[in-house]
C-alpha positions as CSV (number, residue, x, y, z in Angstrom):
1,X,-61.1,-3.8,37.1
2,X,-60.7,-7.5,36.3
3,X,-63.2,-8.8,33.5
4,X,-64.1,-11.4,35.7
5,X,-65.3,-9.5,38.7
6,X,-68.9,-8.4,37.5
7,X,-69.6,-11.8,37.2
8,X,-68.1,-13.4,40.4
9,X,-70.2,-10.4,42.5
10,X,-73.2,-12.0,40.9
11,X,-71.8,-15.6,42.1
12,X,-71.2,-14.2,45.3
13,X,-75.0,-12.5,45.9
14,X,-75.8,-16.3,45.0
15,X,-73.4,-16.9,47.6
16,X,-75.3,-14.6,49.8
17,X,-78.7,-16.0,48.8
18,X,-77.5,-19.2,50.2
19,X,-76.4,-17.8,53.8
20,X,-79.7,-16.6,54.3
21,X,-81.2,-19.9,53.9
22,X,-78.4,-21.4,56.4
23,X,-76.8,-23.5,53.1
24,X,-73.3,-23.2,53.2
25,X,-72.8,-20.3,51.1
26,X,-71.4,-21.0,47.8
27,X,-73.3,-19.2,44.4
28,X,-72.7,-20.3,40.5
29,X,-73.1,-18.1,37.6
30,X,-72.6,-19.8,34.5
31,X,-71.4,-17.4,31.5
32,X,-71.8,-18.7,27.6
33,X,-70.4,-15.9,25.1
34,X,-71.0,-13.6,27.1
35,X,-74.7,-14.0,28.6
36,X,-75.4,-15.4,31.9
37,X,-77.7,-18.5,31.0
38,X,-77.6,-19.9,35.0
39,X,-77.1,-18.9,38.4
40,X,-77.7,-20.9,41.2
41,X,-76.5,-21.9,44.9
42,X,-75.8,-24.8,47.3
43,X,-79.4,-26.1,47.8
44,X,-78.3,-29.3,50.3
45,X,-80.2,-28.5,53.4
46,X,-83.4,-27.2,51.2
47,X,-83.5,-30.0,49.1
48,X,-82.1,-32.8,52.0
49,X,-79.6,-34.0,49.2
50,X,-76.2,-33.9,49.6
51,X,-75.7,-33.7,46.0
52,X,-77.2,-30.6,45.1
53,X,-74.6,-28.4,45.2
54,X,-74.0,-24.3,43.6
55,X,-72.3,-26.3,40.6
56,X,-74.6,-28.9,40.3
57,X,-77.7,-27.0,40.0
58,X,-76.0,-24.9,37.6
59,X,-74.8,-27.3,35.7
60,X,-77.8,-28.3,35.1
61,X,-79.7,-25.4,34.4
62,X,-77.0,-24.2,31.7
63,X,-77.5,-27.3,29.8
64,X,-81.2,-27.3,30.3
65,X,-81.2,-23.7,28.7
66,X,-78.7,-24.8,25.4
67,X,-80.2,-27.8,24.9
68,X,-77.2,-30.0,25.2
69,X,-75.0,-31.5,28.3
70,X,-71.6,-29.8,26.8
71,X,-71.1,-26.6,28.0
72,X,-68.1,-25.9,26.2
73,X,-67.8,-22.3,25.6
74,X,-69.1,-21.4,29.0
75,X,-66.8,-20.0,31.8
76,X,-68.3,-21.3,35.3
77,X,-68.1,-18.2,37.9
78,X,-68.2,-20.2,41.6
79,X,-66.9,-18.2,45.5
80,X,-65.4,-21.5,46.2
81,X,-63.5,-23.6,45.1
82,X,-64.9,-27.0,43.7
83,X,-65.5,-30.4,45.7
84,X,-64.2,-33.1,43.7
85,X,-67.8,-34.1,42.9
86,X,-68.4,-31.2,41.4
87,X,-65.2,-30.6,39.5
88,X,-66.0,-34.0,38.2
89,X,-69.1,-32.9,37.1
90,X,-67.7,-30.0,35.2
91,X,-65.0,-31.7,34.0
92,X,-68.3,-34.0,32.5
93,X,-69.7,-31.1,31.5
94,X,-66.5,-29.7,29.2
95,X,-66.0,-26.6,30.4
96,X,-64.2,-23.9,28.9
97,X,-62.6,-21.8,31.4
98,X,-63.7,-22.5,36.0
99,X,-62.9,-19.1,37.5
100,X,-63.5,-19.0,41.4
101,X,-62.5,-16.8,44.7
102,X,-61.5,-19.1,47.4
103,X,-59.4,-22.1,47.8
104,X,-60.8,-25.2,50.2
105,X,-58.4,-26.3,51.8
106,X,-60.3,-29.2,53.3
107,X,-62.8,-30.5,49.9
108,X,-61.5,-28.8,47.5
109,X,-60.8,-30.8,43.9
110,X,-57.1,-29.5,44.0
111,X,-56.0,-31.3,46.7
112,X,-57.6,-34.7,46.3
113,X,-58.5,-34.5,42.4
114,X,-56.4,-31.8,40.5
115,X,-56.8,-33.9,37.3
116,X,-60.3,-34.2,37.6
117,X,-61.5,-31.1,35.2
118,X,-61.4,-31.7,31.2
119,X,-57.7,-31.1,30.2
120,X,-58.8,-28.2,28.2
121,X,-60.7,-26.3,30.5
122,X,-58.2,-22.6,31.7
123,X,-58.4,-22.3,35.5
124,X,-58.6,-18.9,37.2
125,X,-57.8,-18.1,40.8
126,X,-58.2,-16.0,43.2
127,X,-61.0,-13.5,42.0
128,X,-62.6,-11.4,44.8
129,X,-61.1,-14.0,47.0
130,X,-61.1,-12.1,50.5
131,X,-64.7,-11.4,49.5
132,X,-65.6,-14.9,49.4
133,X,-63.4,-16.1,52.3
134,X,-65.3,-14.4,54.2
135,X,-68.4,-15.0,53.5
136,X,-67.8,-18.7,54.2
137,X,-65.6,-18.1,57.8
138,X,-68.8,-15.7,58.9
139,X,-71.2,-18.8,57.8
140,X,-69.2,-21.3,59.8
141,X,-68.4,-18.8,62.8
142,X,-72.3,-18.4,63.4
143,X,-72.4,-22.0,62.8
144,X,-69.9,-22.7,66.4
């Protein structure tokens, strides 16, 4: 088994969490030598703000439980992958290593922003990816 899987099933029963509430389902878990110090998913529709994304609640609670904004030695478990806000955000934040499931082919940071993340910060792809996939193609089937 990948090392990274136990950690992007948590991300994706955030992911889950987030269905359920009719967010669009993307779930965090933020990772710091190796203890989980935040989960957390898309809270737009609860909160009514469109800037409350998995990422950015998570990147907030990490840094709320080090003390500090830099979360430097933390790897960032997310389904999906970033918006360009958010990569921005965790590019801010000084990541160490973004691991996530699925591309976006329409928001997603790669397309529109694929220098937006800190130029130190290791990129991994493709983790439990049909997982995730579909998670978010069941969310926006029910949605039509």
């Amino acid at each position: 088994m990948n090392p990274h899987e136990p950690y992007m099933k948590l991300a994706l029963a955030e992911a889950k969490l987030a269905f359920n509430k009719d967010e669009v389902p993307v779930g965090v878990v933020v990772v710091c030598r190796g203890r989980i110090i935040a989960r957390a998913h898309n809270l737009t529709e609860t909160l009514n703000d469109v800037t409350a994304h998995a990422e950015m609640q998570a990147i907030t609670a990490a840094a709320a439980t080090l003390g500090g904004k830099y979360l430097q030695d933390c790897t960032v478990y997310v389904t999906v992958e970033p918006c360009v806000m958010c990569a921005g955000a965790l590019g801010w934040a000084q990541i160490a290593t973004l691991v996530y499931g699925t591309t976006d082919e329409k928001r997603g940071y790669s397309h529109y922003a694929p220098t937006a993340l800190h130029p130190k910060t290791t990129v991994v792809t493709g983790i439990l990816q049909e997982e995730c996939a579909q998670l978010m193609s069941g969310f926006f089937k029910r949605k039509r």
